[in-house]
C-alpha positions as CSV (number, residue, x, y, z in Angstrom):
1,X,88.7,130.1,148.8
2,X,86.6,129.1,146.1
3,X,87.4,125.3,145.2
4,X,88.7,125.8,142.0
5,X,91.3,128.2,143.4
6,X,91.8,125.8,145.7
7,X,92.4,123.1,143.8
8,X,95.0,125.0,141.7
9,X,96.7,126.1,145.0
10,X,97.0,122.4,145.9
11,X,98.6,121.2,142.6
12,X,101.2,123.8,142.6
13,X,102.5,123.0,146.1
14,X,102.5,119.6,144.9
15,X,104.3,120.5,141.8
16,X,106.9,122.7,143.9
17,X,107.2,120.1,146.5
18,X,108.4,118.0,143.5
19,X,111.0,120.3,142.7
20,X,109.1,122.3,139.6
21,X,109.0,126.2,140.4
22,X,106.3,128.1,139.2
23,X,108.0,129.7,136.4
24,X,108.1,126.5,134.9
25,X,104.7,125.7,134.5
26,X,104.4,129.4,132.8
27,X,102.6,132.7,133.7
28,X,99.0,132.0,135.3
29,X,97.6,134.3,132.5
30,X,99.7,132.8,129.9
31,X,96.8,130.6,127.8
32,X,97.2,126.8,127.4
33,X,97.2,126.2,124.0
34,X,95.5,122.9,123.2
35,X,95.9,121.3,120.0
36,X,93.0,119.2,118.2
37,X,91.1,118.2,115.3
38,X,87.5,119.3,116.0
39,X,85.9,116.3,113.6
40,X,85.9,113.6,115.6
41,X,82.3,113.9,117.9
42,X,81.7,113.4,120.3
43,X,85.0,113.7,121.5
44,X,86.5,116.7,119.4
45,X,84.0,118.8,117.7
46,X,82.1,122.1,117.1
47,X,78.4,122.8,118.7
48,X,75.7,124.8,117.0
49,X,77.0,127.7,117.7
50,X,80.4,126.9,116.3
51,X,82.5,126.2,119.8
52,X,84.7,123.8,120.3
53,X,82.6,120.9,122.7
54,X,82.9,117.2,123.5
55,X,85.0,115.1,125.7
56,X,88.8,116.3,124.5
57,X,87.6,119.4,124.9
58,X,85.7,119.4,128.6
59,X,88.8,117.8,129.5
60,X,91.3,120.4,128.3
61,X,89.7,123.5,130.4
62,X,88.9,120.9,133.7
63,X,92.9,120.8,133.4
64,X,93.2,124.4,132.2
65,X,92.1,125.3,135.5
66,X,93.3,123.0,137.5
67,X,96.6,124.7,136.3
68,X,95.1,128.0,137.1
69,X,95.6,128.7,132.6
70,X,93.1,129.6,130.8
71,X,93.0,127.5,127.4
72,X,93.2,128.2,123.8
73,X,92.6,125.5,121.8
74,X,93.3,125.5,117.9
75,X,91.9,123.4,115.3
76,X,94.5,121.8,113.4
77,X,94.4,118.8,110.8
78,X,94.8,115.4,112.3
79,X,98.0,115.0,110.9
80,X,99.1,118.5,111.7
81,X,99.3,118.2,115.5
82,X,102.6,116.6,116.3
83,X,104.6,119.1,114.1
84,X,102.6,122.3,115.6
85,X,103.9,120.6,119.1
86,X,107.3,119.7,117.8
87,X,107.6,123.7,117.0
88,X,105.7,125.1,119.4
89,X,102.9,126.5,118.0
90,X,101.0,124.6,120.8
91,X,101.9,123.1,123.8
92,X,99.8,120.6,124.1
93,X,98.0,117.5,122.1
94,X,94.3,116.8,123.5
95,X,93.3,115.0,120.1
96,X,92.0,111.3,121.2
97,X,95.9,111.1,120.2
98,X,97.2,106.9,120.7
99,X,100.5,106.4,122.3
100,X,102.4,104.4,120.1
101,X,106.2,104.2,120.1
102,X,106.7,105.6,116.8
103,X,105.4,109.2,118.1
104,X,107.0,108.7,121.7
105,X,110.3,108.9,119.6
106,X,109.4,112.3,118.7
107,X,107.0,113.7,121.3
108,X,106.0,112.7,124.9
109,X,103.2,111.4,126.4
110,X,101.4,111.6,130.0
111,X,100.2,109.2,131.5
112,X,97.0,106.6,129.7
113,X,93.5,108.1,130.2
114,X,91.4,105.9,128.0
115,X,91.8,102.2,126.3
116,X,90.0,101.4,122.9
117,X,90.6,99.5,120.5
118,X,90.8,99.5,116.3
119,X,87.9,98.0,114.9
120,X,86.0,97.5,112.0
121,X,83.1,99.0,110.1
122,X,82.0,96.5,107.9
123,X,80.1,96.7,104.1
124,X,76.9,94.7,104.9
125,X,77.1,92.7,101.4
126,X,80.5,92.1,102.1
127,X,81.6,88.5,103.6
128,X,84.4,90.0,106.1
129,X,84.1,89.1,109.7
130,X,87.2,90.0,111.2
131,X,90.7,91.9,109.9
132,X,91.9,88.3,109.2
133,X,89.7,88.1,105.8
134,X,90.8,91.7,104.9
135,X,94.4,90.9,103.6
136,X,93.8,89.2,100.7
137,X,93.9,90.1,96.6
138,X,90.2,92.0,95.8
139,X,89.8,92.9,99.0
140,X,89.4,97.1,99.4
141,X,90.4,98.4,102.8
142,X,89.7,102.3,103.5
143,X,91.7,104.5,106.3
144,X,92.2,107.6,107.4
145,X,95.5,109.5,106.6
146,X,98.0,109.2,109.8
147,X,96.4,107.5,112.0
148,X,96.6,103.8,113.7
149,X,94.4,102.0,111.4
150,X,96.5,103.8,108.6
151,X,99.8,102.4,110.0
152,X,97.9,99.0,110.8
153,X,96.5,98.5,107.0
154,X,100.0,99.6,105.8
155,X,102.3,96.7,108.0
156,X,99.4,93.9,108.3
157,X,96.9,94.2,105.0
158,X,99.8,94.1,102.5
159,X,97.1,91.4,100.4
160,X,94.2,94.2,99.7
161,X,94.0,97.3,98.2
162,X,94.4,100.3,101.1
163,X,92.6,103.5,100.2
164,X,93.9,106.4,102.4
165,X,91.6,109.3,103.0
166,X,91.5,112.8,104.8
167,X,88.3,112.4,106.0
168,X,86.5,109.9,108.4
169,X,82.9,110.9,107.0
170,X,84.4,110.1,103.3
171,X,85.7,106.8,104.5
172,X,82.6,105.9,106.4
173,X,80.5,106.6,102.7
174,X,83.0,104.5,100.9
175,X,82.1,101.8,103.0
176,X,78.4,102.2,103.1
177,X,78.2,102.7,99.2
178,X,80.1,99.7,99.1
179,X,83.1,100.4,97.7
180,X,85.0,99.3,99.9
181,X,84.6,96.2,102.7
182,X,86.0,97.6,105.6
183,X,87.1,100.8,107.4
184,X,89.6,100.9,110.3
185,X,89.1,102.7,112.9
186,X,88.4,102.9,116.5
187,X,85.6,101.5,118.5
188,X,83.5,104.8,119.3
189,X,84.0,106.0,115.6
190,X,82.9,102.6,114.2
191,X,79.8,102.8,116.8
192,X,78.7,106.4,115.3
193,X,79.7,105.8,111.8
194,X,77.2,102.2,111.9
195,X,74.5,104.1,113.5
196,X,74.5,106.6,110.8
197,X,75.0,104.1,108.2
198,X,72.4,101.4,109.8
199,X,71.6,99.5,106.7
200,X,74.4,99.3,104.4
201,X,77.2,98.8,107.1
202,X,78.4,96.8,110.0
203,X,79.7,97.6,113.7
204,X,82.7,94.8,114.2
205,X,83.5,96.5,117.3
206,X,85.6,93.5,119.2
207,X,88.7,95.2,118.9
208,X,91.8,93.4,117.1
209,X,94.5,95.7,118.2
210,X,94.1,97.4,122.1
211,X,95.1,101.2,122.1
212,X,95.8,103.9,124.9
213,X,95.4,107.6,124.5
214,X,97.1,110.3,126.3
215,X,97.9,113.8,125.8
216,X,100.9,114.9,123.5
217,X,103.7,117.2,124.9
218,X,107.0,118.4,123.7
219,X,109.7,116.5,124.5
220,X,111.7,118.0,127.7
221,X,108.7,119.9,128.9
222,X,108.9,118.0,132.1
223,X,107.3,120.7,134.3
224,X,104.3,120.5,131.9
225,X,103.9,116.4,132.0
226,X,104.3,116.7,135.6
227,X,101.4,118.8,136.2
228,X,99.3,117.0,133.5
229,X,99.6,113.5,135.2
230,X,98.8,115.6,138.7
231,X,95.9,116.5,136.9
232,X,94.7,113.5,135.5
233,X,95.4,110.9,138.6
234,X,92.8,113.6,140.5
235,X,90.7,114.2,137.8
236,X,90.4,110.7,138.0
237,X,89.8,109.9,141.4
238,X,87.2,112.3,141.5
239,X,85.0,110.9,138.8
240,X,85.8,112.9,136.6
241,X,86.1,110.5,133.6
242,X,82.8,109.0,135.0
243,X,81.3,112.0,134.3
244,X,82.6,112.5,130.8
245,X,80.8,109.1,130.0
246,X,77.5,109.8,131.4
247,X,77.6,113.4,129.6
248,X,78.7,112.7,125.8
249,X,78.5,109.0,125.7
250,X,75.8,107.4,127.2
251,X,74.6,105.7,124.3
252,X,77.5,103.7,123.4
253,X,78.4,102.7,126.9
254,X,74.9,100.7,126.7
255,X,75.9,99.4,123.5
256,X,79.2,97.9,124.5
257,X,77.7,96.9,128.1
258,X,75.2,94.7,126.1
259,X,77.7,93.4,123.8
260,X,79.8,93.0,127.0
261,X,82.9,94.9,125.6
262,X,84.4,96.6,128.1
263,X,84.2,100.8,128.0
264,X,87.2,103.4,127.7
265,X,87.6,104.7,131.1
């Protein structure tokens, strides 16, 4: 048996021996389909030819076959993904999606697979140095529309002026024309977004506010959560994340060793 096969073999006695049939992890031909916003490299994203690549997605189809599914994933605004889960026009959220109590009252989660952190990219002219001198009158703080650093900027930095954006690339450029002094977002975004932006910006990257992804799945799909936390304790175990690292984010895990900030996985 080729190992693939047997790896899917394995999980679904384990899932059966847990007291999930078959039938409810669906049909073996019956596509996975993965939601995600493929503008976020390297983790969600499209490669010269137009695919979908980067970590999120490696990671759906090593679990797409681990499940013995193959996967369809759909590109879908940021801000789009838990209501296409919530009606089931996908089944799952593979979206570097944080678990945050607000959306575990309306969705699931599985089980953690990476910690980060919200950040800062910083204006170079400007005098911040932390999210401390960000709430205060003439300060302009720039986010992007439903995510953390959204919800952050709109409970903690009640002092400054918060512009909400679509787009990470247009809130990256307000920064680095200096219009505004700080952008929140996470600490691989604020790596990337520095390194394009090397001499008008700053990487604050000593995260205020710890985070935890995990994947997004309808509430009461228990057969599904189940197999994804199979999935991801093996996946795991076997280096997997390891791999993911070395593959698409060499780079910054130099960075942060040298800053000695610790990495994701």
């Amino acid at each position: 048996m080729k190992p693939f096969l047997l790896k899917s073999f394995l999980l679904l006695v384990l899932l059966c021996g847990r007291g999930l049939q078959p039938a409810a992890l669906a049909a073996a031909d019956k596509p996975l389909v993965v939601g995600m916003e493929l503008a976020y490299p390297p983790f969600e994203m499209r490669d010269e030819r137009g695919e979908p690549a980067g970590v999120s997605v490696d990671l759906a189809l090593a679990l797409g076959q681990a499940l013995g599914r193959p996967v369809q994933i759909q590109n879908l605004p940021f801000d789009g993904l838990i209501p296409a889960l919530k009606t089931g026009r996908i089944e799952l959220i593979v979206s570097s999606l944080t678990a945050t109590p607000e959306r575990a009252a309306s969705i699931d989660f599985s089980e953690h697979y990476l910690k980060t952190g919200l950040c800062l990219l910083a204006a170079s002219r400007s005098d911040v140095q932390s999210v401390g001198d960000l709430s205060k009158a003439g300060r302009t703080v720039v986010v992007k529309k439903g995510t953390t650093g959204h919800l952050y900027a709109a409970r903690h930095l009640t002092g400054a002026r918060v512009v909400v954006l679509d787009k990470e690339t247009t809130a990256a450029l307000e920064v680095a024309q200096g219009k505004a002094d700080a952008f929140l977002y996470d600490q691989m975004s604020t790596f990337k977004n520095w390194r394009k932006h090397p001499d008008s910006t700053r990487a604050v990257l000593e995260p205020f506010q710890t985070e935890n992804w995990a994947m997004g799945i309808r509430k009461g799909n228990e057969a599904l959560r189940t197999a994804v936390n199979a999935f991801l304790s093996d996946y795991k175990a076997a280096g997997g994340f390891e791999r993911l690292g070395d593959k698409w984010l060499a780079e910054q895990k130099a960075e942060f060793k040298k800053r000695g900030i610790p990495f994701y996985f």
